[in-house]
Every structure is written in C-alpha cells, then in structure tokens.
C-alpha positions in Angstrom: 251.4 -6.3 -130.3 247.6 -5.4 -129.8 245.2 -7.5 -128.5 243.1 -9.4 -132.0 239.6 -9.4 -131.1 237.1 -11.6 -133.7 233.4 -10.8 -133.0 231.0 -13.0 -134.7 227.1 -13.0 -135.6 224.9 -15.1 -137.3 223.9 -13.8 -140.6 220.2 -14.9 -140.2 218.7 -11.8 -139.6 220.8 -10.1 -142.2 219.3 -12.4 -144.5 215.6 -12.9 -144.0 215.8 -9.1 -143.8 218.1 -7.7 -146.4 219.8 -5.4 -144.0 221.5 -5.5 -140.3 220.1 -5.8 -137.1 220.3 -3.9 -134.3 222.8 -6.6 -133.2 225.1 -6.2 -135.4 224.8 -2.5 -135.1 225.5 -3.5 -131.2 228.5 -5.0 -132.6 229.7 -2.2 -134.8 229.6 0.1 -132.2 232.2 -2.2 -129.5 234.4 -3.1 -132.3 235.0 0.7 -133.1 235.4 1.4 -129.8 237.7 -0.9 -129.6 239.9 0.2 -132.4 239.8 3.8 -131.4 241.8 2.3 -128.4 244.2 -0.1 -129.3 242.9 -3.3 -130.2 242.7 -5.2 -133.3 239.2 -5.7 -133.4 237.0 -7.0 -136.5 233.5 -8.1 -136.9 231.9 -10.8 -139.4 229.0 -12.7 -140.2 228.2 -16.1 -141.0 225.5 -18.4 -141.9 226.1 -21.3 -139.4 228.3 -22.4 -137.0 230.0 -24.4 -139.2 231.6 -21.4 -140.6 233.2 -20.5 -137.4 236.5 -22.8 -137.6 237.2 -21.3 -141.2 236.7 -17.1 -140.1 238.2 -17.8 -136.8 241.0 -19.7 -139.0 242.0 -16.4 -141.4 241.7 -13.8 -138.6 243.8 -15.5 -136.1 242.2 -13.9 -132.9 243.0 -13.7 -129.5 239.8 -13.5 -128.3 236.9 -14.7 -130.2 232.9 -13.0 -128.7 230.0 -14.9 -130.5 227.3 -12.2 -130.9 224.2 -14.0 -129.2 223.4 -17.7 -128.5 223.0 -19.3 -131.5 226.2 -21.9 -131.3 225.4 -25.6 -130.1 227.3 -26.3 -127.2 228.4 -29.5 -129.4 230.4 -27.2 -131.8 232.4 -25.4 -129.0 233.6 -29.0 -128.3 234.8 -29.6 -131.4 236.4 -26.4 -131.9 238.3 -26.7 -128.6 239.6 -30.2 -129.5 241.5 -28.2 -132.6 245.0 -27.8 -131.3 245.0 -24.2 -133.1 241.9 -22.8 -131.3 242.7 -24.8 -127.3 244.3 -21.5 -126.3 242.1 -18.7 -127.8 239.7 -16.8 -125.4 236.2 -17.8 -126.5 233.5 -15.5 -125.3 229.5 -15.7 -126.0 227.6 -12.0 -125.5 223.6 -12.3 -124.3 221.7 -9.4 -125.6 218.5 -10.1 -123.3 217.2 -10.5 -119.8 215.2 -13.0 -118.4 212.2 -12.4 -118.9 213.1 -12.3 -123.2 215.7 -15.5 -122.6 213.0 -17.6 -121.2 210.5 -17.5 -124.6 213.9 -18.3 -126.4 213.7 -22.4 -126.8 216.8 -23.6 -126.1 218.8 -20.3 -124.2 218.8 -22.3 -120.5 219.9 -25.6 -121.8 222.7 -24.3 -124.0 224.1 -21.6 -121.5 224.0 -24.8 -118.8 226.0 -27.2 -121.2 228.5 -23.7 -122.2 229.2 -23.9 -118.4 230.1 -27.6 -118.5 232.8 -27.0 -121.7 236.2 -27.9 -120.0 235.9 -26.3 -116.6 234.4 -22.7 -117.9 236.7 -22.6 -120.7 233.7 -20.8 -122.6 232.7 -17.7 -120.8 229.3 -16.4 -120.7 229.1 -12.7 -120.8 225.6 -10.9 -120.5 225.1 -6.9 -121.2 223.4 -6.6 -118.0 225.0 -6.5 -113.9 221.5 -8.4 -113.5 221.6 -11.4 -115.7 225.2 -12.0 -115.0 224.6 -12.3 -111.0 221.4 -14.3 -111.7 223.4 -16.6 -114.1 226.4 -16.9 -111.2 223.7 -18.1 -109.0 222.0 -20.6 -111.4 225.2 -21.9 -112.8 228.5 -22.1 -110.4 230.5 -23.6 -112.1 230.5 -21.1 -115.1 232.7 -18.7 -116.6 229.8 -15.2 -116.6 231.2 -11.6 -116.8 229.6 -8.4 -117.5 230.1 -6.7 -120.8 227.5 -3.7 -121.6 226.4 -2.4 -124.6 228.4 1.3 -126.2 226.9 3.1 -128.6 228.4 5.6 -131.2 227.1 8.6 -131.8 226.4 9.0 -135.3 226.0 12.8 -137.4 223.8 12.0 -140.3 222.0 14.3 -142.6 218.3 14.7 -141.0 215.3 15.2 -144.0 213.2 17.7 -143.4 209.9 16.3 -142.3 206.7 16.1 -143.7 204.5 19.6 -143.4 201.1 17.7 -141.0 199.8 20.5 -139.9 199.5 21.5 -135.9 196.5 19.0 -135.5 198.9 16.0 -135.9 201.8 14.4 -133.9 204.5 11.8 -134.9 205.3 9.2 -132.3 207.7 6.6 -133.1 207.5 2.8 -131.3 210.1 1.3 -133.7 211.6 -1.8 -133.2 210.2 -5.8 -134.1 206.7 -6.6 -133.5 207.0 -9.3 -130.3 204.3 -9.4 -127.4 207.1 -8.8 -125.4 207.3 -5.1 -126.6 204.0 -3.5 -125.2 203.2 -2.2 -128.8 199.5 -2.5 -128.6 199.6 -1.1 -124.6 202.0 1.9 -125.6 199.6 2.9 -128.8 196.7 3.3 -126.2 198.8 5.6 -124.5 199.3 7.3 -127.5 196.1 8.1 -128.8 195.1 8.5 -125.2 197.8 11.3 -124.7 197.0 12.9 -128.7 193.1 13.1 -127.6 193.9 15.1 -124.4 196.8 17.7 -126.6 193.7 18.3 -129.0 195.8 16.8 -131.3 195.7 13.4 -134.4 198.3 10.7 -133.7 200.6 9.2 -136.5 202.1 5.9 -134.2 204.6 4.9 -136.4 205.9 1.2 -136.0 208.2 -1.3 -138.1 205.2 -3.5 -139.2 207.6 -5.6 -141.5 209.7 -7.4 -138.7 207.3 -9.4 -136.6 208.9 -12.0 -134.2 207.5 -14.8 -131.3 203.9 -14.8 -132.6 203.9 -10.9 -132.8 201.3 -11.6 -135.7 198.2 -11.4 -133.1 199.9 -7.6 -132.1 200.0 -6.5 -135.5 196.3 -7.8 -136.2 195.0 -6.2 -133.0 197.3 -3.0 -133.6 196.0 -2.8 -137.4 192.1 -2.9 -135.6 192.8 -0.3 -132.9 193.3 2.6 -135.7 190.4 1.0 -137.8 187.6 4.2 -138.2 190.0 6.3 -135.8 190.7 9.9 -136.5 194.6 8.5 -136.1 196.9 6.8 -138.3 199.2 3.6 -137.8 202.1 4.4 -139.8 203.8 1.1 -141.2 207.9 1.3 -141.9 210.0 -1.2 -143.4 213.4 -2.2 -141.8 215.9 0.7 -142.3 220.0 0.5 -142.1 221.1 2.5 -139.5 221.9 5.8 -140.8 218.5 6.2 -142.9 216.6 5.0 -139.5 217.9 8.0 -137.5 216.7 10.4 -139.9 213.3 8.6 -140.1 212.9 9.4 -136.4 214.3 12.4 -136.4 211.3 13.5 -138.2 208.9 12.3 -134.8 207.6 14.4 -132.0 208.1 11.8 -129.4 209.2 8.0 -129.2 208.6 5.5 -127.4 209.9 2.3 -126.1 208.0 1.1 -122.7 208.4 -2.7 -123.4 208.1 -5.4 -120.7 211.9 -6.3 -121.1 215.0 -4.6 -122.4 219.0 -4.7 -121.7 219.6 -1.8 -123.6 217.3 -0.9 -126.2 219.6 0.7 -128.9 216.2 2.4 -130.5 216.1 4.6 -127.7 219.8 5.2 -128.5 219.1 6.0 -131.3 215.9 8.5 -130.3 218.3 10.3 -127.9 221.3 10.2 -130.8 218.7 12.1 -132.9 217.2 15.0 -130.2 214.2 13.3 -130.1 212.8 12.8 -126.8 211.5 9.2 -125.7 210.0 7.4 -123.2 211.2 3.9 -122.1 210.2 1.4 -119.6 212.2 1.1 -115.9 214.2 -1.8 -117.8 216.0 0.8 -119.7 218.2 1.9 -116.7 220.2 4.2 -118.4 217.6 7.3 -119.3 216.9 9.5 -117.1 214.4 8.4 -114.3 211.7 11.1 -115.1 211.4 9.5 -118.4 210.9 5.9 -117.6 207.6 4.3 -116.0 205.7 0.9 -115.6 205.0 -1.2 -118.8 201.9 -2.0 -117.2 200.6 1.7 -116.1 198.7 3.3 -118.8 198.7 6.0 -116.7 202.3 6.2 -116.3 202.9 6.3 -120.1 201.0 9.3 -120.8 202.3 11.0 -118.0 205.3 10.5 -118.8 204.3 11.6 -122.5 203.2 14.6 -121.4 206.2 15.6 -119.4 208.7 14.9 -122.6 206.5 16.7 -124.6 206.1 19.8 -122.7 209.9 20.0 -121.8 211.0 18.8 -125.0 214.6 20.5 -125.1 215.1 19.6 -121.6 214.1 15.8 -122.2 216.5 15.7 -124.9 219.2 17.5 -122.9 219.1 14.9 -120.3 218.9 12.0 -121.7 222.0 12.6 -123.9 224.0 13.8 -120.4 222.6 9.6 -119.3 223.2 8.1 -122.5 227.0 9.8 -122.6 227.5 8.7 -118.7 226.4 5.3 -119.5 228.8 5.5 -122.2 231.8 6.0 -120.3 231.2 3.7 -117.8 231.0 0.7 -120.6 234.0 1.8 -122.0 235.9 1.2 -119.3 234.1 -1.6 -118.4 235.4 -3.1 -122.1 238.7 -2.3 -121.1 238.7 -3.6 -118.2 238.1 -7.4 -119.4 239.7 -7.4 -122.5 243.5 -6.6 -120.1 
C-alpha cells in the first residue's frame, strides 16, 4: 500500500485574492510529483486551523505537511492528544529565509514552541539547506529537515504579444508588492538599462497584491514613472497558466529581491523562454544571471548580458532550473521512505 500524503494550506490568500498563490502552486507541483511516483498524495485548503482535525479525519493520511506557518502551536497539542492522529507524521514546510521570517510576527516563537511538542514529534521542514542548519543551531531539540521546492513544467498556449514598436521593451518584476522585493531599486535599473538600449521601458508589476507595508513602494514606484517617457504597467493577480502567457509576452524579467528560497516567478520566467535576472538568493539560476540586490550597477549589467544573449540566457537557465529539479526530487523521496 502507498504512502498517503495530506498537504495542507490556509485558504487566506485564496480568499482575499480570488485565486491561488504561489504557495499553493508550490504545493501543486510536490503533490504531482509525488503521484507520478507512487504516493498517495492530495492537497486541500482550509480557512483555519480548526478545520484541520475534520480534513485530516476524511483523508486518513500517513503523513500530514502544513503548507507554511500559520498553525498555533496550541492546536498541534490538541490534535496529538486525539488517539487517531498520536501516530500520523506531522510535518510544517517554511517557504522563506531569514531575513523574510524575521518581519513575520510570530514565525520565531511558534517554530520554538513546534520544537517543544512531545519531544520533536512536529517536524520543521524548511525549503532551504540554509534555514534548516541555522534552525538546528537555534533550536536542538527540534525535529528540522530539508525539503526543496519542484516545479512542473507547464505547456500553455502563449498569446501573441502586443505590436510596441522597436522603441519599447517589456520587463516583467511580477510578484507582491513587499519592501522586501527591491521593486522600486530593480525599476531604476530598468529604465537605467532602456535609456542606454535607446529604447522606452514598459516595467510591468502586480500592483494589486501589496503586502508588509508595500503601500509606501507602490506610491514611490507610481512617482518614479510620473512625466517619464516610460510606462509602469499594473497587472492584477493571474492563475497560473494565464500568468505564463502574460510573461511570455516580456523581453526580460526580473527578480533581484533582498530575500528568496526559491522564487517560483523566476520559474516560471525560465518555464516560459524568457530570460530573467534574479538576486544571489536564487541559488539555482545560473551564476551569470544573478547579482547584488544592492548594486545598481550589477542589475543592469546583468540586464544587458541577458538581453544581448537572449537564446543563450534562456538555454541555461532551463539546463539549472531542470538540474535543480532532479536533485529535489530525490530529495522528496528520500524523506518521505
């Protein structure tokens, strides 16, 4: 009999936005995987933790991976006092390193008190080597292992873009609005790296998603294209499939925030052919198209680069991508034995 695997996310996002998040694409993508290779793997959502004991209840898992840290360490407490849960494998994901855990409230607190649930019975399991040694350290007496992101490759139909003109170029810095994501620093670059090309810049962004006081980056990022020969280019929040064929229709992307685990926009960039440029926290591309978050020079440089050897960019940082890949598939299979 196969392993039953319950992954679980909070249905927040799904419903202050009206359509998933790159979590739960995250999630989508592991629990295929994991089908594809033996496992009895499903995914769900709910609206609170209260929720959990009824889900986990019908599906009868093995294993059950909460998608993020959004269950008080109170409710694992209860749940493991339930004589038909005590022997399930309970497993909470983190999605972020440590420079994004430490502007969420409560992260530290409730990852200390997971650690102190019967003798690690609640293991901890970050997406990056990183966080899960630094946690080890912090926390001893925990339960941390290491499981990475996987993306699927997706075909979708692309839409043939908008006719600009040669004076213009499309560069796509999708994802939330946080100060955390170098939006307003990365759109200097941009029009920096369009004035020396002799070309107009379109600097598309996802201006309806704005998170941890992004408001101030939006404001200042609405004022920088204010009597500017460029554009800002606002975009609501897209399902999956129609947000690869919005980027496919960009020159360039880019993603050079101050921290990422995986960034599954630039997955998605590279699942499209559209060269991007990403920050050194996205270890997985290819070196030559990662810089500083902080080097303005960097970032066009690196623009330039992708853009001149655009098939070549592309090339590569599929070969990374599928690499990467591989080595989080087995990873999976590894710890789910």
């Amino acid at each position: 009999m196969s392993t039953k695997i319950l992954f679980i996310t909070a249905d927040r996002v799904k419903a202050s936005y009206g359509v998933t998040s790159g979590l739960y694409n995250s999630a989508t993508f592991v629990v295929n995987f994991l089908n594809r290779n033996g496992f009895d793997a499903a995914l769900t959502s709910v609206q609170d933790s209260n929720e959990i004991d009824r889900v986990v209840t019908q599906n009868n898992p093995d294993v059950v991976i909460i998608e993020a840290i959004w269950v008080p360490p109170y409710k694992f407490e209860e749940l493991l006092k339930i004589p038909r849960h005590m022997n399930r494998r309970w497993i909470v994901r983190i999605h972020s390193k440590a420079p994004f855990l430490a502007n969420e409230g409560i992260a530290t607190r409730w990852i200390r008190e997971y650690t102190q649930i019967q003798n690690g019975k609640i293991q901890i399991a970050p997406n990056t080597r990183e966080l899960t040694e630094q946690l080890h350290v912090a926390f001893p007496d925990g339960t941390f292992i290491f499981l990475p992101n996987v993306y699927q490759f997706k075909k979708f139909d692309i839409i043939p873009p908008e006719e600009d003109g040669e004076d213009w170029i499309n560069i796509g810095c999708f994802g939330a609005i946080r100060p955390m994501k170098n939006t307003y620093q990365q759109a200097l670059a941009c029009i920096d790296f369009a004035e020396r090309n002799g070309k107009r810049l379109k600097f598309h962004v996802n201006s309806t998603r704005v998170e941890q006081s992004g408001d101030n980056v939006l404001k200042n990022l609405k004022s920088l294209f204010v009597g500017s020969p460029h554009r800002l280019v606002h975009h609501g929040w897209y399902q999956h499939t129609p947000f690869l064929q919005a980027i496919s229709q960009m020159d360039l992307g880019t993603q050079v925030s101050f921290s990422e685990s995986f960034n599954i926009v630039t997955a998605d960039f590279v699942n499209a052919g559209i060269p991007i440029i990403a920050s050194e926290d996205i270890e997985w591309m290819p070196p030559f198209l990662r810089t500083s978050p902080t080097s303005h020079k960097g970032m066009v440089r690196k623009l330039q680069l992708a853009y001149r050897f655009r098939k070549i960019s592309a090339w590569f940082q599929t070969v990374y991508l599928k690499i990467y890949n591989y080595r989080a598939e087995l990873t999976w299979l590894a710890a789910l034995k």
